[in-house]
C-alpha positions, 0 to 999 in steps of 0.5 A: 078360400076356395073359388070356382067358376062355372063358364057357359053361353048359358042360353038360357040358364035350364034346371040343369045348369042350376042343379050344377051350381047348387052342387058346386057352390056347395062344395066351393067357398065361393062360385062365379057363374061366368056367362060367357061371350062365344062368336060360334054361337048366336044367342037367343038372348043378348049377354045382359039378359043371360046374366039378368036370368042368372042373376034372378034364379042365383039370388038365393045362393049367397056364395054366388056371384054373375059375371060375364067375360070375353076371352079365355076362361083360365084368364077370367078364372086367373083374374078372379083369384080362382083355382077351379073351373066347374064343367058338366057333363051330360053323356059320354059324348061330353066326356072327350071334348071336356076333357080336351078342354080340362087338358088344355087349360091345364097347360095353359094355367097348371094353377086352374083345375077341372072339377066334373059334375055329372049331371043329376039323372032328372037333367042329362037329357036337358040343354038351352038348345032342346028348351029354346026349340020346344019355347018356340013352338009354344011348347010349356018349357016350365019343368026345365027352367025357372018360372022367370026364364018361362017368361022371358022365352015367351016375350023372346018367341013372341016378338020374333013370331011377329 
């Protein structure tokens, strides 16, 4: 049984993200999305709430799971019987800094490989960050996130603009 996970902040989940986790859950047996905790980053939304939107936009897809985990990915990966971490990439730029990634958990767990998606041509211009600015100047995000991240962005932005 082959068992992939997909890693990320995930902040909040876009269209992007989902169309990497229909592709990679349609190839893998079973797909983790695993929300991660990263101490670089400060989160618009609190780790529960990454996994609830998650969790909403997945509940279709009967071979995914949520999960959210601190530590080293090839750790979660190792834990959860998993044999493939799932990464997308955008533009060329992603392409060395995912590929350093890819080596080094190679190195760490030569048993947890890489798979790359690219992303589809509708979402490589597409991140959390792009989304998360146009939501807080009141910008209509919906053809980039699900209508429950739309929502859950207004309640975010309007509790901080207060």
């Amino acid at each position: 049984m082959a068992i992939a996970v997909y890693p990320g902040s995930f902040d909040p989940v876009t269209k992007g993200h989902l169309d990497i986790i229909e592709r990679a859950a349609h190839i893998n047996d079973q797909l983790i999305v695993a929300v991660l905790v990263n101490s670089a980053k400060n989160p618009l939304f609190t780790l529960d709430e990454r996994v609830q939107l998650l969790r909403e936009c997945c509940k279709d897809m009967p071979n995914v799971t949520v999960e959210s985990f601190n530590g080293l990915t090839v750790n979660f990966a190792k834990a959860h019987g998993a044999t493939v971490l799932v990464r997308g990439l955008r533009a060329v730029t992603d392409f060395e800094v995912e590929m350093q990634l890819a080596q080094t958990n190679r190195a760490l767990m030569p048993e947890v490989d890489t798979m790359f998606f690219v992303t589809s041509i509708n979402w490589s211009y597409l991140s959390s960050s792009i989304v998360k600015e146009a939501a807080c100047y009141g910008s209509d995000v919906s053809k980039f996130v699900t209508p429950n991240v739309v929502e859950a962005l207004k309640k975010k932005y309007k509790l901080l603009n207060k």
